[in-house]
N, C-alpha and C positions, 0 to 999 in steps of 0.2 A: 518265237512261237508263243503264243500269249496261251494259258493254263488250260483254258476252254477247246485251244488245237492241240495240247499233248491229251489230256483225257479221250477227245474223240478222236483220236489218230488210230489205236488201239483196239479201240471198241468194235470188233466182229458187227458184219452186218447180218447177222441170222440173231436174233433174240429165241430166247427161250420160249416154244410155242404159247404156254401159259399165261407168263406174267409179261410178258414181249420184256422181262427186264434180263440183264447179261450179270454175272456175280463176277465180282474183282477176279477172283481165280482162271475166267474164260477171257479175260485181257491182252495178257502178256507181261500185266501190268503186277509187280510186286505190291501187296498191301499196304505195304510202308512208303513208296512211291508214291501212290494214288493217296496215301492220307497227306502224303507232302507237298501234292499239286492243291488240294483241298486247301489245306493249310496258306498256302500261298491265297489260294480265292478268296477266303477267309480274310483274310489282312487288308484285300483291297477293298470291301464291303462293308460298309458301316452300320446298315440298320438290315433288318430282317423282318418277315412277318411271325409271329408268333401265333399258332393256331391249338384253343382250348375249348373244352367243353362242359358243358355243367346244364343237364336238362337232355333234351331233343335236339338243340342247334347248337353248332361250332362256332367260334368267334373267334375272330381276327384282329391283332392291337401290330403296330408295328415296335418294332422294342433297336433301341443301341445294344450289339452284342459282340464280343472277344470270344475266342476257345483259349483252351491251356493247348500246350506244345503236343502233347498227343492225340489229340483233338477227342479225346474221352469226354470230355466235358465243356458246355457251352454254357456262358453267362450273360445273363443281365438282370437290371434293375426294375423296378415296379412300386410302385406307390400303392400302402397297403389296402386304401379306401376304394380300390377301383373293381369292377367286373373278370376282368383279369386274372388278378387275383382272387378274388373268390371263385371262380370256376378251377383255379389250379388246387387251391386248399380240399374243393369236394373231388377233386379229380386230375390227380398228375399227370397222368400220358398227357402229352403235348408233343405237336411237329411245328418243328422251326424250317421256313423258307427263306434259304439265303440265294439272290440271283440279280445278274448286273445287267437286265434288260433297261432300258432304254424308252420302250414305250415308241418303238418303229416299226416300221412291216420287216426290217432287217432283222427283227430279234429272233424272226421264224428262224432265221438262219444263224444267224451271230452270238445269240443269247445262251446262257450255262445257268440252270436253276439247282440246285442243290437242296433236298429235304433233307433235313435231321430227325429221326425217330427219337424219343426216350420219352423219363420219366424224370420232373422237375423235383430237386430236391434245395433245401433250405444251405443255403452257403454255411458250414461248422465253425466254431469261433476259431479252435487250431488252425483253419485252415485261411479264415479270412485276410489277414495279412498278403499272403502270396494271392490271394483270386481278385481280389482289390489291385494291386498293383497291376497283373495281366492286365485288367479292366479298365484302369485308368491308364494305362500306359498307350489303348487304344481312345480313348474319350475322354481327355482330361480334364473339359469342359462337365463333364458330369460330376463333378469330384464332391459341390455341394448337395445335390442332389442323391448320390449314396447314401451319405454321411447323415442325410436326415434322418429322423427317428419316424417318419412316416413312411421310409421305403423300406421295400425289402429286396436283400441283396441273396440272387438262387441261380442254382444250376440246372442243365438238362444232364443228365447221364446218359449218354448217346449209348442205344442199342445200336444201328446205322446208318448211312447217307445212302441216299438215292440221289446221283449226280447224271441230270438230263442236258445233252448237245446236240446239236441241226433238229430241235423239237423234236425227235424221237428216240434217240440213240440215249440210251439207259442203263447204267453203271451201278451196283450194288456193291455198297463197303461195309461189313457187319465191324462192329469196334470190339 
């Protein structure tokens, strides 16, 4: 059973009249489960889109990304001369889209998109060693590109995921 059929196995078909979203708790699904199916999704996805804003319009870069083991915290890299970056410097919320569609009419059915909510914060020098390693352990093609003194190496602080299956069925994991 591939991670996209344990998440939507569980997931009640009556959504919450409101937000049509279901919270981990209305599952079945233990918190810690549903971060560990995540986690699994996570490892098999390499790039994500990273969605920031600075002004009236959102902008979208796609970014190489890793979490740590409790999926608290989501990383990647950025070059510091870019748009990007300068919209996260005037404005940290940022949603991260991680999802293994395909770009087929099957994905209506097949596909698992996953939002990350938080707020992007600068990787700590204590901490750098261990978020580096995570990091390159999934891209280690990237290694020069960290390492340069034009990038900047940051975190998301995950507030929650919103994890979407058969295009409707909608899971909320507050972290």
């Amino acid at each position: 059973m591939t991670v996209k059929d344990e998440i939507a196995s569980v997931i009640p078909h009556e959504p919450e009249e409101k937000t049509g979203e279901i919270s981990v708790e209305k599952t079945g699904l233990e918190k810690e489960e549903c971060l560990k199916l995540l986690k699994k999704f996570f490892e098999s996805e390499p790039l994500a889109v990273l969605a920031t804003q600075n002004g009236t319009a959102p902008y979208v870069s796609l970014v190489a990304f890793a979490s740590n083991d409790k999926l608290t915290y989501l990383l990647f890299s950025t070059m510091k001369v870019t748009r990007k970056y300068s919209n996260l410097l005037a404005n940290p919320a940022v949603s991260l889209l991680i999802d293994n569609r395909k770009n087929t009419i099957e994905d209506f059915r097949d596909a698992m998109a996953v939002t990350a909510l938080g707020r992007v914060e600068p990787v700590e020098d204590f901490e750098r060693s261990i978020m580096e390693k995570i990091y390159l352990m999934k891209h280690p093609y990237m290694a020069d590109f960290l390492h340069s003194p034009t990038t900047a190496f940051l975190k998301i602080r995950i507030e929650k995921y919103i994890a979407v299956t058969r295009f409707q069925h909608v899971v909320e994991v507050s972290v």
